[in-house]
VEXDODO-874160 format. One record per residue (C-alpha): chain; x negated, y, z negated. Coordinates in steps of 0.2 Angstrom, whole numbers, plus 5000, padded with zeros to 4 digits. Each point is the difference from the previous one (the first is absolute). Layout:
BEGIN
+---+------+-------+------+
! c ! east ! north !   up !
+---+------+-------+------+
! A !    X !     Y !    Z !
...
+---+------+-------+------+
***
This chain:
BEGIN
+---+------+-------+------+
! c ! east ! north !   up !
+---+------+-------+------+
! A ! 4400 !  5518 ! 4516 !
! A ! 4986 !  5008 ! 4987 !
! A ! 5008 !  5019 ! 4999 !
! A ! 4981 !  5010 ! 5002 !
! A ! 5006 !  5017 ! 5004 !
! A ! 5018 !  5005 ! 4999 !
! A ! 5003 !  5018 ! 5010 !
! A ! 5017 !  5010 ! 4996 !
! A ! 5005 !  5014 ! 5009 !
! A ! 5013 !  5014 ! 4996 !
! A ! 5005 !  5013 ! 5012 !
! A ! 5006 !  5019 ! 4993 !
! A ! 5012 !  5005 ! 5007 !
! A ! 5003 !  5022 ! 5002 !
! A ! 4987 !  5000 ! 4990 !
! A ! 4993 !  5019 ! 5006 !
! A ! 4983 !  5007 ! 4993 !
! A ! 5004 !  5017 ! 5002 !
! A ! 4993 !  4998 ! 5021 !
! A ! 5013 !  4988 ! 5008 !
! A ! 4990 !  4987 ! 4996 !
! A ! 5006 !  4983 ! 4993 !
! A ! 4991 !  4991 ! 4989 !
! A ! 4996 !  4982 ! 5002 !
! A ! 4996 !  4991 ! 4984 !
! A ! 4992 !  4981 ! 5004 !
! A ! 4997 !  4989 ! 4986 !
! A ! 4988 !  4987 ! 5000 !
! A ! 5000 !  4985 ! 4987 !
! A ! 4983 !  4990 ! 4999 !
! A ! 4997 !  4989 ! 4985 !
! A ! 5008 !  5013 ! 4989 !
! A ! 4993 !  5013 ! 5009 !
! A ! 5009 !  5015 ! 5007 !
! A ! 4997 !  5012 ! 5013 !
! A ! 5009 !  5019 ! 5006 !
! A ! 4997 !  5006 ! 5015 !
! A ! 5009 !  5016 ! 5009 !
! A ! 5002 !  5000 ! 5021 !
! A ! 4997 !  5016 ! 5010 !
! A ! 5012 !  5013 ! 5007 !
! A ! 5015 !  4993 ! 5006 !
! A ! 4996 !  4982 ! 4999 !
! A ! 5013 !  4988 ! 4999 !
! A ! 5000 !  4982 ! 4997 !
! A ! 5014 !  4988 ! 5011 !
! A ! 5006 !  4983 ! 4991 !
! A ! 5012 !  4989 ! 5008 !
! A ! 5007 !  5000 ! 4983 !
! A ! 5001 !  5011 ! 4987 !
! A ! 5002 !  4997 ! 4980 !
! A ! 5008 !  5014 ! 4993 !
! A ! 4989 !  5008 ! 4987 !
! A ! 5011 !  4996 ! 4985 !
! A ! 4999 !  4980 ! 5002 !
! A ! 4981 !  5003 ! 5006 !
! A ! 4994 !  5009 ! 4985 !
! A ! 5010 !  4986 ! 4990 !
! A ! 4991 !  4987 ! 5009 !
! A ! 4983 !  5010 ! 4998 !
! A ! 5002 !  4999 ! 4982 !
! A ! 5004 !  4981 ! 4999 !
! A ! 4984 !  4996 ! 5010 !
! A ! 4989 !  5014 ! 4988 !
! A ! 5007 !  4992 ! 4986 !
! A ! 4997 !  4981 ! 5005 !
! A ! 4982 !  5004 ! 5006 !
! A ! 4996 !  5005 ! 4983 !
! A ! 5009 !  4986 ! 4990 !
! A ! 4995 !  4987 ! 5013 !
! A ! 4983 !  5001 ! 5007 !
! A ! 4996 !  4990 ! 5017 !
! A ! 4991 !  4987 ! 4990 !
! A ! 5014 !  4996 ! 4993 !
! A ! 5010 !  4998 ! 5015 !
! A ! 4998 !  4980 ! 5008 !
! A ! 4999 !  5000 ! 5018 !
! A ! 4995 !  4982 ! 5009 !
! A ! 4986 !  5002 ! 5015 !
! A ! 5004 !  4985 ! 5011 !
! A ! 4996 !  4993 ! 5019 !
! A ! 5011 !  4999 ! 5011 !
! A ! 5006 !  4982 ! 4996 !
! A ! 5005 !  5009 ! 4981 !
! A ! 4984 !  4992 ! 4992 !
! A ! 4991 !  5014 ! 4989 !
! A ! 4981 !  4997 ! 5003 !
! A ! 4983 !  5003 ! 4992 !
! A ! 4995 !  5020 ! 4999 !
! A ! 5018 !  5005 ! 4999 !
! A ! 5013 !  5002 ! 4987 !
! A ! 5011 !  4986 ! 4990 !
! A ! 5015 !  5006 ! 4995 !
! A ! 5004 !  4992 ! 4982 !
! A ! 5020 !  5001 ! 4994 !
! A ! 5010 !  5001 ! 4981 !
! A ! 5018 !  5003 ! 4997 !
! A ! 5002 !  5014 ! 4987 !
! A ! 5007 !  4991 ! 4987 !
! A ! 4992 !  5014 ! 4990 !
! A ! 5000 !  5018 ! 5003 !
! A ! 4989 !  5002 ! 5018 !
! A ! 4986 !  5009 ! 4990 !
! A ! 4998 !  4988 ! 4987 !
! A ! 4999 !  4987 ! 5014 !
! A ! 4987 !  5011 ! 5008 !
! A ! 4990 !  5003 ! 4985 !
! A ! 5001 !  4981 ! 4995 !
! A ! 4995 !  4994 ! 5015 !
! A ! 4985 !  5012 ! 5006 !
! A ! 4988 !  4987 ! 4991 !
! A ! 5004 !  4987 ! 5010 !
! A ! 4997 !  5010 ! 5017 !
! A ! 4983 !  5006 ! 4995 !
! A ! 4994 !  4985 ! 4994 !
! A ! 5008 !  4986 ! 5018 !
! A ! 4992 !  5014 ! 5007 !
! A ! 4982 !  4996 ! 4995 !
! A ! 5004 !  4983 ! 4998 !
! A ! 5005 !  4997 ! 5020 !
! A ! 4985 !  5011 ! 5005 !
! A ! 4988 !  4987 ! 4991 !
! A ! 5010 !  4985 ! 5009 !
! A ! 4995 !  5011 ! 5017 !
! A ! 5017 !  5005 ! 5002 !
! A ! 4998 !  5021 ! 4999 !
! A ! 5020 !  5004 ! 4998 !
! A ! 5009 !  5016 ! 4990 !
! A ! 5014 !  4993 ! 4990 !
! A ! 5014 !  5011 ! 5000 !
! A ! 5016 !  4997 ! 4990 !
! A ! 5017 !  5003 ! 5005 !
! A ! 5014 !  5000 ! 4987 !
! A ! 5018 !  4995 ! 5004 !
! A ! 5014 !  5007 ! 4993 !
! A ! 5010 !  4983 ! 5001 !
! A ! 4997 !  4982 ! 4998 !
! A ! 5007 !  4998 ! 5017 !
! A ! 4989 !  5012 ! 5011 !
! A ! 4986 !  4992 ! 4992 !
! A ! 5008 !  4980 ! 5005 !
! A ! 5003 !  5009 ! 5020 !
! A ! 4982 !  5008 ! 4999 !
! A ! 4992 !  4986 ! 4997 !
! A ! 5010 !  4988 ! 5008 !
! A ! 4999 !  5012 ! 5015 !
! A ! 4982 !  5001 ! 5001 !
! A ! 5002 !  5019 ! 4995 !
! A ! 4988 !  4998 ! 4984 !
! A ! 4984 !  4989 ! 4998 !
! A ! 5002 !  4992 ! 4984 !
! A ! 5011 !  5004 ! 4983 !
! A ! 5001 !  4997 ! 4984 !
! A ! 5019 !  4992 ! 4998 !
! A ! 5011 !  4994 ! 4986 !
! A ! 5004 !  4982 ! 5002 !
! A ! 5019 !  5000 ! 5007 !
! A ! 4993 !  5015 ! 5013 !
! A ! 4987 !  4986 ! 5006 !
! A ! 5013 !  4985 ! 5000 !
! A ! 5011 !  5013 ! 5011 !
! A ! 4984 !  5003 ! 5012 !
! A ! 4996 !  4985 ! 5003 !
! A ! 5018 !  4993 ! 5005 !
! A ! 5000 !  5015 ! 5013 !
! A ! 4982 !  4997 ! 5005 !
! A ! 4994 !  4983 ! 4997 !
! A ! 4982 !  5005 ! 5007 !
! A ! 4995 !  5012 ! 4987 !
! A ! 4986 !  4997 ! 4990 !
! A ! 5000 !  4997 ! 4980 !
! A ! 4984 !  5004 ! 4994 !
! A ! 5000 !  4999 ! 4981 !
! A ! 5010 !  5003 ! 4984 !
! A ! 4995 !  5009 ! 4986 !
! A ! 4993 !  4993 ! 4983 !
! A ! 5009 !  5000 ! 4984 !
! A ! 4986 !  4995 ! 4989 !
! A ! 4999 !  4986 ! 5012 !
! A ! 5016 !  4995 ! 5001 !
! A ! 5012 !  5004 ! 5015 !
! A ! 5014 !  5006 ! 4989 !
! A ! 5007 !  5014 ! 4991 !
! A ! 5014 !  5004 ! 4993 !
! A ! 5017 !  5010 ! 5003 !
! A ! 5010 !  5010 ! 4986 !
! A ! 5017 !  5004 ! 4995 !
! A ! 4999 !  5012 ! 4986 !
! A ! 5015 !  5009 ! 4991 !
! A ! 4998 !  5018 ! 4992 !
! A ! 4991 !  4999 ! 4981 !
! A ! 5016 !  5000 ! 4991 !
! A ! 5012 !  4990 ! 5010 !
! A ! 5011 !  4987 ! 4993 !
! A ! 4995 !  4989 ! 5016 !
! A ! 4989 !  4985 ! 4995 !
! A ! 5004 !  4988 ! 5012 !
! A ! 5004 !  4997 ! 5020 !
! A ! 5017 !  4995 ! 4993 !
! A ! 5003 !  5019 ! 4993 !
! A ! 4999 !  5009 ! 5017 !
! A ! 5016 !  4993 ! 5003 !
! A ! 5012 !  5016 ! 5003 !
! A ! 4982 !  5011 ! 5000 !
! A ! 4993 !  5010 ! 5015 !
! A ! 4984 !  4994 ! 5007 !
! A ! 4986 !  5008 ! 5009 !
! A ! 4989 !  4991 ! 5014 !
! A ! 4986 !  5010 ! 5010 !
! A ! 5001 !  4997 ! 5018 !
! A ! 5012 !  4988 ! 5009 !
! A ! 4981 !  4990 ! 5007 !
! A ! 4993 !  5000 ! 4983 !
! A ! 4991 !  4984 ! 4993 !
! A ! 5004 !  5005 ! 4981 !
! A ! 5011 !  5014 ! 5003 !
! A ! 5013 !  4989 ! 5009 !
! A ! 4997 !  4981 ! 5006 !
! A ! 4994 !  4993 ! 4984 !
! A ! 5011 !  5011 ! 4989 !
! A ! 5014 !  4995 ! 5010 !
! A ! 4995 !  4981 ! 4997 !
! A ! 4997 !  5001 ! 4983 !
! A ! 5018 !  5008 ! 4997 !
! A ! 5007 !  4986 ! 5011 !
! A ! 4994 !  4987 ! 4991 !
! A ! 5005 !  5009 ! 4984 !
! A ! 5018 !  4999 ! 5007 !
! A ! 5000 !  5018 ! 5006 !
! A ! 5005 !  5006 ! 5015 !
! A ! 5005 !  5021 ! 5011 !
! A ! 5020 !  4996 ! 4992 !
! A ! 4993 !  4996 ! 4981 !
! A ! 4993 !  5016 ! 4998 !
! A ! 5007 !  5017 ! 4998 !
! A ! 4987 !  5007 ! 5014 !
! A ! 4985 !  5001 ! 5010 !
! A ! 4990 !  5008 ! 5011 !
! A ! 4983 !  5001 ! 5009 !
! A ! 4987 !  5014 ! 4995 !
! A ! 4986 !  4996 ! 5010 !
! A ! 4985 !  5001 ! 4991 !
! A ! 4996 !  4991 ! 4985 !
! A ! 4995 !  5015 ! 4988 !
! A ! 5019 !  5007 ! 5006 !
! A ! 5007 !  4984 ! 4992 !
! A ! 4990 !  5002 ! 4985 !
! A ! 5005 !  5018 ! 4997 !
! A ! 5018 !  5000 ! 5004 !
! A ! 5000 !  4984 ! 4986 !
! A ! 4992 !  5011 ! 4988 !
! A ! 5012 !  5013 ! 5002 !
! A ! 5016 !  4988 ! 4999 !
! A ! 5005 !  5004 ! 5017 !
! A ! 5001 !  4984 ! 5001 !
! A ! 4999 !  4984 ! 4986 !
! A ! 4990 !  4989 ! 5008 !
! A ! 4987 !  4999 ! 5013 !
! A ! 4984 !  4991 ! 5011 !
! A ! 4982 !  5005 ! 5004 !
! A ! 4984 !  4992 ! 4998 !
! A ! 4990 !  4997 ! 4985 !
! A ! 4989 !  5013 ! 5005 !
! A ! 5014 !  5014 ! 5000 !
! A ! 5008 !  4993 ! 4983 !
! A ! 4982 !  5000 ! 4992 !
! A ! 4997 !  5016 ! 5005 !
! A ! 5016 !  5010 ! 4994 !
! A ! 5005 !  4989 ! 4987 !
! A ! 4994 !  5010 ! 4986 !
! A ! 5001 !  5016 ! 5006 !
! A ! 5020 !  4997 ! 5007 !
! A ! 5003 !  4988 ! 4986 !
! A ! 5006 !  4985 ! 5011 !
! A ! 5000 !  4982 ! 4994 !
! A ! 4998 !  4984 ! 5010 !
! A ! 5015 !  4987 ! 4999 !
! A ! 4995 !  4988 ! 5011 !
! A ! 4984 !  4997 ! 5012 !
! A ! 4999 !  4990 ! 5014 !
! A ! 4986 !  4995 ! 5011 !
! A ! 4994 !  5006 ! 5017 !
! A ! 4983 !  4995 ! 5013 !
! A ! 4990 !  5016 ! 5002 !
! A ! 4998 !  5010 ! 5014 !
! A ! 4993 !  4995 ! 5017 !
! A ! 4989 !  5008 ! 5012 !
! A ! 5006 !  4998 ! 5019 !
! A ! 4991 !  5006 ! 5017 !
! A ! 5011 !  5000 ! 5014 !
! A ! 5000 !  4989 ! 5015 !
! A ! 4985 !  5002 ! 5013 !
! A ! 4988 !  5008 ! 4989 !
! A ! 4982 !  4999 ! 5006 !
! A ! 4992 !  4984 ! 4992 !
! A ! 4986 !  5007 ! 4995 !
! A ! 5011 !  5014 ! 4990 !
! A ! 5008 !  4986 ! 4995 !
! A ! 4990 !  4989 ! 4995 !
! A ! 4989 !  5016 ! 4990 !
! A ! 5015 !  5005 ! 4994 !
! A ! 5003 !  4985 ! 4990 !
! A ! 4985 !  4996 ! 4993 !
! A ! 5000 !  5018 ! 4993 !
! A ! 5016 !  5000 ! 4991 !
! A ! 4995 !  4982 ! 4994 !
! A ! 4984 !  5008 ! 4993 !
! A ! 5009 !  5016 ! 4996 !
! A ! 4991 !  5006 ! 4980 !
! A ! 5001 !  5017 ! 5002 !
! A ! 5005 !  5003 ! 4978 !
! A ! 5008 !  5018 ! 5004 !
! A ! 5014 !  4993 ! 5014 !
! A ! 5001 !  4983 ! 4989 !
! A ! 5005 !  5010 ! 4986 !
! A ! 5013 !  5010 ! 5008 !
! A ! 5012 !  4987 ! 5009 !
! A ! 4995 !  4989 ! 4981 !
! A ! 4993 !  4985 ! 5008 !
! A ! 4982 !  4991 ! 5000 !
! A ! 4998 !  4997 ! 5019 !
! A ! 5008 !  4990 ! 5014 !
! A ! 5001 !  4982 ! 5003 !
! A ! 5004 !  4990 ! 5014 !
! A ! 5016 !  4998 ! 5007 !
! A ! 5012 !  4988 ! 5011 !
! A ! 5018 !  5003 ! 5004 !
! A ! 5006 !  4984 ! 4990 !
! A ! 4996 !  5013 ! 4983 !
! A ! 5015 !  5009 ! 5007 !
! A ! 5010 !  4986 ! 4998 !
! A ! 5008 !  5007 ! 4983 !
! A ! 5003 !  5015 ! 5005 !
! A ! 5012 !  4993 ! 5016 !
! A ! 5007 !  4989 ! 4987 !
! A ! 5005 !  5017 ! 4989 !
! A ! 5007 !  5008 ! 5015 !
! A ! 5011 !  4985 ! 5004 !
! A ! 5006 !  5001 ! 4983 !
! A ! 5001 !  5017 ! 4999 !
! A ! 5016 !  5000 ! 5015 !
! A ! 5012 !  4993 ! 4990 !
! A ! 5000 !  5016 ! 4990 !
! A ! 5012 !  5007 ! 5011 !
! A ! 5012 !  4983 ! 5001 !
! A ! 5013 !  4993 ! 4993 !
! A ! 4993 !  4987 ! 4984 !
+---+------+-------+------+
***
């Protein structure tokens, strides 16, 4: 539910003023504001449970501290009927997976609530976008495939994943790369590393990001297959999870070798000093609504991402707009993951 006013209470206990009288403190949290008020002479406040004052001043602090990090605007909260289906007036609740650090997310993708905002109110569909960010690949595949969030923004693999649990979810579009529906992965080697080829990470540790990554794992995974490469040919490896924690533990030689997005590597190359070995291509990201959406959200919802040309949100996710989609552009993508099990066999 949307969190409007958030009351705590903490009881003191022998706390004397000097008459015999205890003093009751109440705390009151509304939208970041607080409140102290004192009860009269020998008041006392009965709970069915008590929180010990240690573990409630703990708590008090987390929720102070979160209020003013995280304001309520940021916070995604879906409005819906009865039946699950959000309607017009109320609130859509829009979902990511932090593959990047949950305020960068936030910050990249306040553009894009501001601007399907006004862009569903001219379609005659008034509905507050609010976005939900995931600290997994996998809650974001059970929310949506659960009808827990309206509509996401997922890597490829996490749709392919989706849809074989919940064949009745809707794609809705995938993103542009210039007009084309690709992109490219990366595995990229520290600036000064001997390693110039697939064929020298034999014996080297690797990094992946997480283990429902597109780039970070499938494709990777695929490419060192077909290179000959599998888990036993190398000297390690391990999952990070996000695709900047690849690029960093690389560039620090935690590890020799590792996969993210061209995106990532463009981004730290320079300032880390990686260097790509090898590229290898990937469909962009789809945008999916869950099962039993409203059709007129639906239906809004799609002909605004298809006309999405808001230049500020463009800019930050590095693509020129969004283009139609069908499930058959996946087909690559499920072609990697089949591939990409015999990593762990036997050649």
């Amino acid at each position: 539910e949307a969190v409007t006013s958030l009351r705590c209470y903490r009881v003191a206990v022998s706390d004397q003023d000097g008459r015999g009288t205890n003093r009751l403190s109440k705390i009151e949290c509304k939208r970041g504001t607080w409140m102290s008020r004192f009860a009269s002479r020998n008041r006392r406040l009965a709970y069915s449970t008590v929180v010990g004052r240690t573990r409630l001043s703990s708590i008090l602090s987390i929720l102070l501290l979160l209020s003013l990090c995280f304001p309520l605007s940021s916070i995604a909260v879906s409005a819906e009927t009865s039946n699950g289906a959000a309607t017009p007036g109320q609130t859509l609740s829009f979902g990511v997976y932090a593959h990047i650090r949950s305020t960068e997310m936030i910050k990249k993708m306040r553009p894009f609530q501001e601007y399907m905002e006004r862009k569903l109110a001219r379609k005659g569909v008034p509905l507050k976008i609010r976005m939900r960010i995931f600290p997994t690949y996998n809650d974001a595949i059970h929310a949506l495939v659960e009808g827990r969030v309206d509509f996401v923004r997922f890597g490829p693999v996490s749709y392919v994943l989706a849809k074989q649990k919940n064949p009745r979810i809707h794609l809705l579009a995938m993103e542009s790369n210039n007009g084309k529906k690709w992109f490219s992965g990366v595995i990229s080697v520290p600036l000064d590393s001997p390693i110039r080829s697939l064929d020298d990470l034999k014996g080297k540790r690797f990094a992946f990001g997480s283990r429902s990554s597109t780039t970070g794992r499938y494709l990777a995974q695929a490419a060192l297959v077909k290179a000959g490469i599998r888990a036993e040919n190398l000297a390690g490896h391990a999952y990070l999870g996000r695709h900047d924690k690849v690029a960093f533990a690389v560039a620090s030689k935690s590890y020799d070798a590792g996969a993210t997005n061209e995106n990532t590597y463009n981004k730290y190359a320079e300032k880390k000093g990686l260097r790509k070995i090898v590229e290898f291509p990937c469909v962009t990201k789809p945008w999916v609504a869950r099962e039993d959406l409203d059709e007129s959200i639906l239906s809004a919802l799609g002909s605004a991402l298809l006309t999405l040309d808001d230049e500020a949100f463009l800019k930050t996710i590095k693509r020129s707009g969004l283009l139609p989609a069908e499930d058959a552009d996946y087909d690559l993508i499920r072609e990697g993951m089949e591939t990409a099990k015999r990593f762990y066999s036997k050649p």
